[in-house]
C-alpha positions as a Markdown table, in Angstrom:
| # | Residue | x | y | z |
|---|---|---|---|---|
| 1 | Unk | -52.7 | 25.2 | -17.2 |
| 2 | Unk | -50.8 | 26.1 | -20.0 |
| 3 | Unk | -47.5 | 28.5 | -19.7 |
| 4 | Unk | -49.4 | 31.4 | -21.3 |
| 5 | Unk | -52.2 | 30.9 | -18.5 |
| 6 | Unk | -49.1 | 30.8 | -15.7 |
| 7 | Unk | -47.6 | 34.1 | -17.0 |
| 8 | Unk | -51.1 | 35.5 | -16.9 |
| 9 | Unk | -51.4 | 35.1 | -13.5 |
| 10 | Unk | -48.1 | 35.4 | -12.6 |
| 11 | Unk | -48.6 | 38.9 | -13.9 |
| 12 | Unk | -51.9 | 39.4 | -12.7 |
| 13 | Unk | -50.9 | 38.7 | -9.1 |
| 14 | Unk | -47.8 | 41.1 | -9.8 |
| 15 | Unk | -49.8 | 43.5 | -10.8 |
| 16 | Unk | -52.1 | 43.1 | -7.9 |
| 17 | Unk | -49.2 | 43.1 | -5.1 |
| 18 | Unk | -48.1 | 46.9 | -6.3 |
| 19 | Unk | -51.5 | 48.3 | -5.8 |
| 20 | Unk | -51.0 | 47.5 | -1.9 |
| 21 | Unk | -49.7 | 50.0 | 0.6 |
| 22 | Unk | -46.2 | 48.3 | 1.7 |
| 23 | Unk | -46.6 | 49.2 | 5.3 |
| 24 | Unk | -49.8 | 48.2 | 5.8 |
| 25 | Unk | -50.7 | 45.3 | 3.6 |
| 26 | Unk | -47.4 | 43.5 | 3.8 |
| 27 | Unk | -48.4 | 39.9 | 4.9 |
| 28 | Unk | -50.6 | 40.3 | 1.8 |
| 29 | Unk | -47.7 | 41.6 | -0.4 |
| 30 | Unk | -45.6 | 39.0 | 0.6 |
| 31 | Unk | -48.1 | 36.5 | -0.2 |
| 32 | Unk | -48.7 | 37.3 | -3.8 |
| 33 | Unk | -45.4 | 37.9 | -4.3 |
| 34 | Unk | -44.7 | 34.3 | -3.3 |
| 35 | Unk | -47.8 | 33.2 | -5.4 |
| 36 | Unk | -46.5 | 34.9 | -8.4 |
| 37 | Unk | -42.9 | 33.6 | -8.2 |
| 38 | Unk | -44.5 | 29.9 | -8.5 |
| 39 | Unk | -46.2 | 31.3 | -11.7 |
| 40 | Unk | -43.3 | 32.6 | -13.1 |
| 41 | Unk | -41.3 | 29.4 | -12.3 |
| 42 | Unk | -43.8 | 27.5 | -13.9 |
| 43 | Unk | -43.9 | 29.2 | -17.2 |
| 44 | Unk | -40.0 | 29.1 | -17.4 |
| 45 | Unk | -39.8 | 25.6 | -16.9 |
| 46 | Unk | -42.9 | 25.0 | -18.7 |
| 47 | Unk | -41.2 | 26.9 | -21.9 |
| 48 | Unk | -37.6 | 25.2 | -21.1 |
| 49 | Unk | -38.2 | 21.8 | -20.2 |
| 50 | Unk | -42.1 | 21.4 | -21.1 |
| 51 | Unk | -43.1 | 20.6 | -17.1 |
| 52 | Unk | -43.4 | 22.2 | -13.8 |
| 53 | Unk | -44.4 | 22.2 | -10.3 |
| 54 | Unk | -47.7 | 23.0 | -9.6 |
| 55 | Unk | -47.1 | 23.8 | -5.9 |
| 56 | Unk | -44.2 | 25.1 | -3.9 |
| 57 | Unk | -43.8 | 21.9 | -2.7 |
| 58 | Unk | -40.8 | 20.3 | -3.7 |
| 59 | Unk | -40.5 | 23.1 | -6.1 |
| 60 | Unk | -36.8 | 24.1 | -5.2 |
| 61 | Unk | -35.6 | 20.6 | -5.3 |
| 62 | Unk | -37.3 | 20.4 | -9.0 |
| 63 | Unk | -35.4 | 23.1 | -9.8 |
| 64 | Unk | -32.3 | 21.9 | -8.6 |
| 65 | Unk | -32.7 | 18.8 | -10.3 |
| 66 | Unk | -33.1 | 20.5 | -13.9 |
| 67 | Unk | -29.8 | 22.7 | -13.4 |
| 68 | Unk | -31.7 | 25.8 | -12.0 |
| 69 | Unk | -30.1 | 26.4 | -9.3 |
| 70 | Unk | -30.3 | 29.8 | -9.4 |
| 71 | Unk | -33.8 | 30.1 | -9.7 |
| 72 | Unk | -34.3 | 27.2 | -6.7 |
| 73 | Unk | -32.3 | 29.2 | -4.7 |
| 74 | Unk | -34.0 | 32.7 | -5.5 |
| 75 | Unk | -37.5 | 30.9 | -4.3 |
| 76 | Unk | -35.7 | 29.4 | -1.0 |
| 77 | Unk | -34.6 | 32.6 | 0.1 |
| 78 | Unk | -38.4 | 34.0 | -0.9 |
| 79 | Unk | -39.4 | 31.4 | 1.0 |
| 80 | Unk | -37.5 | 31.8 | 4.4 |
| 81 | Unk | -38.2 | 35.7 | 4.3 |
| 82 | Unk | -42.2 | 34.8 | 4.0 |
| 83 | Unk | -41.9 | 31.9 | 6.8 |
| 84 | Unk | -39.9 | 34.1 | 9.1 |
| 85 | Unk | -41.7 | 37.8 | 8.2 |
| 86 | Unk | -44.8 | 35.9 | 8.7 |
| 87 | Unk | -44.8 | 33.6 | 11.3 |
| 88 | Unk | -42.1 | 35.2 | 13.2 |
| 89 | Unk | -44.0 | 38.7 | 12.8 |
| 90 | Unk | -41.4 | 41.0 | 11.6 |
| 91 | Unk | -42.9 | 42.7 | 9.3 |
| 92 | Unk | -42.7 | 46.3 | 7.6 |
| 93 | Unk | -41.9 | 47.9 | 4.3 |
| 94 | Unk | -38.6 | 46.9 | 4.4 |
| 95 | Unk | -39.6 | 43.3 | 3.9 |
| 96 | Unk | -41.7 | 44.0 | 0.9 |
| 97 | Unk | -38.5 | 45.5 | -0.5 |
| 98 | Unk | -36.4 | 42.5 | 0.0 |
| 99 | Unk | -39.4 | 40.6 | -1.2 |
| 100 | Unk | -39.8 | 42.4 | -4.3 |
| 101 | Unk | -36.3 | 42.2 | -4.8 |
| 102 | Unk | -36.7 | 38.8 | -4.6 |
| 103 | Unk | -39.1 | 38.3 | -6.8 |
| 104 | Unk | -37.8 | 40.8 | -9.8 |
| 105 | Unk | -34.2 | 38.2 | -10.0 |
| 106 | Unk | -36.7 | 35.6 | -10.3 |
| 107 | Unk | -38.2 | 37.6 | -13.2 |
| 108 | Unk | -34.8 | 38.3 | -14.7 |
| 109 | Unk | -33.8 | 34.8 | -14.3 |
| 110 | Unk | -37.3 | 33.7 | -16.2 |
| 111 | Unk | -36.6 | 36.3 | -19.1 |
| 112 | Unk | -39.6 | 38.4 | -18.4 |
């Protein structure tokens, strides 16, 4: 996939998690929102160093490896807030928000 086809998507999902009702669709939300942060990682790096992770696996350590700290640590803190919302069950609109917040530094940090 090329990064045009990664920003596509990334936006795509984006577009997709706002069109969901916060309060009750927000293990979905979270989901895409996650989804779309890989895609959006991808095309940055993709753009900036001409490769990226495919998968969240290994992906903050990737980042943290090519000086993007920042952006490794954004996803690891979108990470543990979809682990613990959706494993450990606490979920409500308030995590969407944090999630989305999450998500829109990761935008800023990709330029988009």
């Amino acid at each position: 996939m090329n990064q045009n086809d990664h920003l596509d998507k990334a936006e795509r999902l984006d577009a997709t998690q706002n069109k969901l009702d916060p309060d009750v669709d927000w293990e979905s939300i979270i989901d895409i929102i996650y989804n779309a942060a890989i895609q959006y990682i991808a095309y940055y790096c993709e753009m900036n160093l001409r490769l990226h992770r495919d998968t969240h696996k290994g992906l903050p350590r990737f980042l943290d490896d090519n000086d993007l700290s920042g952006l490794a640590q954004l996803f690891r803190d979108l990470d543990i807030l979809r682990i613990s919302r959706w494993y450990g069950g606490q979920g409500n609109g308030n995590t969407v928000r944090l999630a989305r917040d999450k998500l829109s530094q990761i935008k800023q940090m990709c330029g988009i």
